[in-house]
C-alpha positions in Angstrom: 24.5 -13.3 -10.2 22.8 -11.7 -13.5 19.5 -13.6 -13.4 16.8 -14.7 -10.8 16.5 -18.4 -9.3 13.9 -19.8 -8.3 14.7 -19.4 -4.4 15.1 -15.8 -5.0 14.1 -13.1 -3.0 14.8 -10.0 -4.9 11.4 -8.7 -5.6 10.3 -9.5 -2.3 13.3 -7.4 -0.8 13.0 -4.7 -2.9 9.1 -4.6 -1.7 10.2 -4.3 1.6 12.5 -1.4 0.8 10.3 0.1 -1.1 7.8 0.2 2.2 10.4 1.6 3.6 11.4 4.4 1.9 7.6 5.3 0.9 6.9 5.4 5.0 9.8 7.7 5.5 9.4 9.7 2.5 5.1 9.9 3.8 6.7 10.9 7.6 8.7 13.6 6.1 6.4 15.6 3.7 3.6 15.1 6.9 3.1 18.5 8.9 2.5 17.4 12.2 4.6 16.8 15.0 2.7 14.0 16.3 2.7 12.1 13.3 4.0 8.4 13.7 4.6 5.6 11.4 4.3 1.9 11.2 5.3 -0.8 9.0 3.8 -4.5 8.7 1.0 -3.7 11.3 -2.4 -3.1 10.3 -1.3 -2.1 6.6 1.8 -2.3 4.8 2.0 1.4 6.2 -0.2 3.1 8.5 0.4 6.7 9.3 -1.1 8.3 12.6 -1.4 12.3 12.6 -4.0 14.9 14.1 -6.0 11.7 15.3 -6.5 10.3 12.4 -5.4 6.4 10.7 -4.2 6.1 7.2 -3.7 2.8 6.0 -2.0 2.3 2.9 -1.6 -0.9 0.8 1.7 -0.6 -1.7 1.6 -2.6 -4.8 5.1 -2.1 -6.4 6.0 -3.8 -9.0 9.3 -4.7 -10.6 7.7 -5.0 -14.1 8.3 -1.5 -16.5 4.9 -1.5 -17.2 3.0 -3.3 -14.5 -0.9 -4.3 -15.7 -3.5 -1.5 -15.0 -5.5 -1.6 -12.3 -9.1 -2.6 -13.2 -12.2 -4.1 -10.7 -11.3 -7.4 -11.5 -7.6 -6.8 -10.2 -6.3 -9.3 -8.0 -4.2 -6.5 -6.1 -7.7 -4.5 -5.6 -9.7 -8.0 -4.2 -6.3 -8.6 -2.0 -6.5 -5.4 -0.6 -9.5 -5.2 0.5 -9.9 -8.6 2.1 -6.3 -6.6 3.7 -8.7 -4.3 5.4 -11.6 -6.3 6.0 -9.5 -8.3 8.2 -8.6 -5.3 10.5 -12.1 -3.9 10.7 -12.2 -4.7 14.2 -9.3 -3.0 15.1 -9.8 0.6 13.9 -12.4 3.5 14.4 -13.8 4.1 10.7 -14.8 7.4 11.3 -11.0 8.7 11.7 -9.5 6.7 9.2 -8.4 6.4 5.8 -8.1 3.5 3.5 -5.3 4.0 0.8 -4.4 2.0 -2.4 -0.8 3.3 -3.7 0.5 1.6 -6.4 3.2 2.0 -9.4 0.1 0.6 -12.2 -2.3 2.9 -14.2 -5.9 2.7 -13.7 -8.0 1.1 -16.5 -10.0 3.6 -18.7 -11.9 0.8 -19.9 -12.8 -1.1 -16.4 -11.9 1.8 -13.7 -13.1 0.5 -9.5 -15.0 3.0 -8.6 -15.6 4.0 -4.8 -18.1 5.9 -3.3 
């Protein structure tokens, strides 16, 4: 079949591979031998190495040129109510809190984060 339907699940599948291949592509290029990673648990990947957390929250897109990334982004506000809700489950000081994503940032309305 040439074209979407409404019942289709082709970009969510493709999202899924996508995790996929970024978590094993992350595990590869990472130095340590105790590095270990997760998918779907606390992030849509989560990397453990040297005692540390990184959390990452993929937003792929299937679109050729997806819509920049400004503070009024709905993927930025989903994201962090994302880690909000696991705040009681990980020890700030050792982790990290990524955003990866296939969009630009906005010149014109970048987040900032301090």
């Amino acid at each position: 079949m040439d074209y979407p339907t409404p019942h289709s699940a082709d970009a969510s599948a493709l999202g899924f591979l996508y995790q996929a291949q970024y978590a094993l592509l992350r595990l590869w290029k990472e130095q340590s031998d105790d590095a270990v990673v997760f998918l779907e648990t606390l992030d849509d990947v989560v990397l453990k190495t040297n005692g540390e957390t990184i959390l990452e929250q993929l937003k792929h897109s299937l679109s050729e040129k997806p819509d920049a990334i400004t503070v009024a982004s709905l993927n930025v506000w989903k994201t962090l109510k994302a880690w909000i809700d696991v705040l009681p489950n990980l020890d700030l000081p050792r982790t990290w809190l990524h955003l990866v994503t296939v969009a630009e940032i906005s010149p014109n309305s970048p987040p900032k984060f301090f």
